[in-house]
N, C-alpha and C positions, 0 to 999 in steps of 0.2 A: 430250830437251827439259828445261829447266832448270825444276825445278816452282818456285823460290821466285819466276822473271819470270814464269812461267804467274799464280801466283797474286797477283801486284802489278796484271797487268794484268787480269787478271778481277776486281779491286776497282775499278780504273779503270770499265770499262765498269761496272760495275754502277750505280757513282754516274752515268755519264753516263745510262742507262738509267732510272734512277728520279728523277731528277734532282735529287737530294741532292748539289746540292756547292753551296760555298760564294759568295757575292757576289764575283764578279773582283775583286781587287786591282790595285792601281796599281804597276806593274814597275817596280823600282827603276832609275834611268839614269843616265847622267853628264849632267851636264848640255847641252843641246842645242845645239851651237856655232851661232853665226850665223855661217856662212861663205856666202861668195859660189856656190857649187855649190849652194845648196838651195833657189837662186831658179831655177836653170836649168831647162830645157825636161829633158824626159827622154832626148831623142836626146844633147842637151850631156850630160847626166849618165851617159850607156851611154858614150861615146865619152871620156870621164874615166877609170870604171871598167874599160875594155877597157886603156886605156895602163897600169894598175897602179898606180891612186891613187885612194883617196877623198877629195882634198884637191888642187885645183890652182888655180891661180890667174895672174892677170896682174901684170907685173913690178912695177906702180905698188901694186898689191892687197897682195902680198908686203914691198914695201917699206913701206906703209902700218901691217904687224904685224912690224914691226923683222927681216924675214928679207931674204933676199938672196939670187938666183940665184948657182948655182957657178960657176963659170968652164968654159966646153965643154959646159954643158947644153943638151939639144935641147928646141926649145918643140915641143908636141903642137897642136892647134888644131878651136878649136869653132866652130860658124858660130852668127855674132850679126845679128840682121834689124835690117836699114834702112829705116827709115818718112820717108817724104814725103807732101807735101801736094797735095789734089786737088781741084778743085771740083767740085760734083756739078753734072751737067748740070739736072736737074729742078728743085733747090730752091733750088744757088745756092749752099749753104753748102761753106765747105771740110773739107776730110776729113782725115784720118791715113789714108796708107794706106801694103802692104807694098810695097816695089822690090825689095826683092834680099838676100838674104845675102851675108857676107863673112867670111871665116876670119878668126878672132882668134886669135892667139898665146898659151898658157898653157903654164907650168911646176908640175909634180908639187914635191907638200910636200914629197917624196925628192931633188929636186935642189935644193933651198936650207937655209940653215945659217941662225941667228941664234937670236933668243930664242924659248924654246918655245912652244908654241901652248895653251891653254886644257883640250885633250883628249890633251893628251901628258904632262902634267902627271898625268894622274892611273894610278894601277898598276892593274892584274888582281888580284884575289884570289887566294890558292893554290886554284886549282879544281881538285875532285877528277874524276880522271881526264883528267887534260891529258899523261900522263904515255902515255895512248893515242895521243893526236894525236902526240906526239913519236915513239915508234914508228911510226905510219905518214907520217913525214915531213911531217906537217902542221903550219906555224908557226902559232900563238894572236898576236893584237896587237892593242889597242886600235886603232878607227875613229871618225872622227868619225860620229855617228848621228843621225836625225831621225825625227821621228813616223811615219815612214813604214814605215821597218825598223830594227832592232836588235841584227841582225848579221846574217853570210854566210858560204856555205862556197863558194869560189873552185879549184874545180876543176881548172883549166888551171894555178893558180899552188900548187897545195895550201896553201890557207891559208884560217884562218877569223880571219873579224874579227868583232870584240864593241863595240858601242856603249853596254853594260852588263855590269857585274860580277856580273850573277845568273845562276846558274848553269843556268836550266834553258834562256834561251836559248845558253849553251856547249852544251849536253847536245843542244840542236833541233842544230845545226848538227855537231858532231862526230856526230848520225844522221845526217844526210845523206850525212858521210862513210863510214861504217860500210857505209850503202844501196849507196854507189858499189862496195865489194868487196867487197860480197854480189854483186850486179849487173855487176860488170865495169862499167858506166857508169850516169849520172844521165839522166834528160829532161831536155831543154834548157827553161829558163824555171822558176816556179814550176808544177810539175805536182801537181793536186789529192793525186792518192792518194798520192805522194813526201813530200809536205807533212805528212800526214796521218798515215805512219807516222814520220816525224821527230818530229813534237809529240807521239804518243803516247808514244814510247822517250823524250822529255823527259820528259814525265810520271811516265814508271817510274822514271829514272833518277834522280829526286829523291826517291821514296820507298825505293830501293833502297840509295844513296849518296850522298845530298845532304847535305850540312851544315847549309845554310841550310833552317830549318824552317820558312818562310813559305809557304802554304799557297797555291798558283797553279793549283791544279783549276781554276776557274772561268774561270781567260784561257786555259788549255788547250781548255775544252769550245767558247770563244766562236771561238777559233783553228780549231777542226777543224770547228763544225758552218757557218763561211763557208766552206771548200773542200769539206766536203760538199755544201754547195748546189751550187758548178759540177758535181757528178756527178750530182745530183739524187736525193741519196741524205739520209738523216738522219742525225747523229754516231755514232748507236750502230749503224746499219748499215754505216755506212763503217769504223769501227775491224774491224768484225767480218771483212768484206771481207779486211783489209789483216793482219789479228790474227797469218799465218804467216810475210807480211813482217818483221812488227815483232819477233816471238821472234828470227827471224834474224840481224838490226840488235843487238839487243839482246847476245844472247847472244856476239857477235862481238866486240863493246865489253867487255862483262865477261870474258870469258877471256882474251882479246888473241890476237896471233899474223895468220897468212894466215886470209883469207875460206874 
């Protein structure tokens, strides 16, 4: 066991424990694109991200931000509900109501060409240990992102995408990948205790070899102790839980090589 992760993470816990840590801070981001996918339903937005795009869009949408479908690209398609009108037998007044859905045609930011978009414009910083992900075959790439999330690790495609350049969420989602070959595989969906040793090996992983010296204790605790509540557990019971995972995760990251 590596005593210098033993002892980073037993400073973790300690502050979660006695609850010295600092006021969250506000995570640095790129800026929040307004794109048309961050209005959609969540089934539109899985059935996006399942085709291999955080960015898709309708031809007129496209063409609207100076791009342009390629010649032989295939549209992928979301169902958009149709609303008509109804009188209500009792009161009399007319209604909005739903009839029907109907597939709409959209094309991925990947099959159109033209002037860049708002979040392609901007680079990654040289983040430390990206050089792991490259070893295990894992592409790094800017994503458009929204208050919602702030990057992903994409399993099926080996690829994590970042909707900010700080590093500790790189470091959350390359644990997740680390978790996968410890594990042989992930839970499907956000699984508490999954999450949970993710953000902690963040955590370590900034006092261990972070750069950037902004201090993100406080969105780490606020991060673990909501997936601790789905276990019905409190942060410093749930780390403690997870504490043989997380060395594993960790120490896998810092030496490199097979799980």
């Amino acid at each position: 066991m590596n005593e210098k992760v033993r002892n980073v993470l037993n400073t973790i816990l300690e502050k979660f424990k006695s609850g010295e840590i600092p006021e969250a801070v506000a995570m640095a981001s790129y800026p929040i694109p307004d794109i048309p996918s961050a209005k959609w339903s969540f089934t539109n937005r899985t059935l996006m991200f399942l085709a291999g795009t955080a960015d898709a869009r309708g031809y007129r949408q496209w063409k609207s931000v100076n791009r342009w479908v390629k010649k032989g690209a295939k549209a992928i398609y979301i169902l958009v509900p149709c609303f008509g009108k109804q009188v209500d037998e009792e009161t009399g007044e007319e209604k909005e109501v739903l009839n029907f859905f109907k597939p709409s045609p959209i094309f991925m930011c990947e099959d159109t060409e033209g002037e860049p978009l708002d979040y392609q414009q901007i680079e990654l910083p040289d983040l430390p240990l990206i050089e792991r992900a490259e070893e295990w075959g894992v592409s790094v790439k800017a994503v458009p992102g929204n208050y919602l999330y702030r990057g992903y690790y994409s399993s099926d495609r080996k690829e994590i995408g970042l909707a900010t350049p700080e590093e500790k969420t790189f470091f959350h989602e390359l644990a997740h990948a680390s978790h996968e070959k410890v594990n042989g595989s992930l839970k499907s969906g956000q699984d508490p205790l999954q999450e949970i040793v993710a953000e902690l090996s963040a955590q370590a992983l900034c006092r261990l070899v972070g750069k950037n010296m902004t201090d993100t204790t406080g969105n780490s605790f606020k991060y673990i102790e909501r997936y601790a509540g789905k276990v019905k557990m409190n942060p410093h019971a749930a780390c403690l839980k997870v504490l043989g995972e997380t060395e594993k995760v960790l120490n896998l990251i810092l030496k490199g090589g097979p799980a």
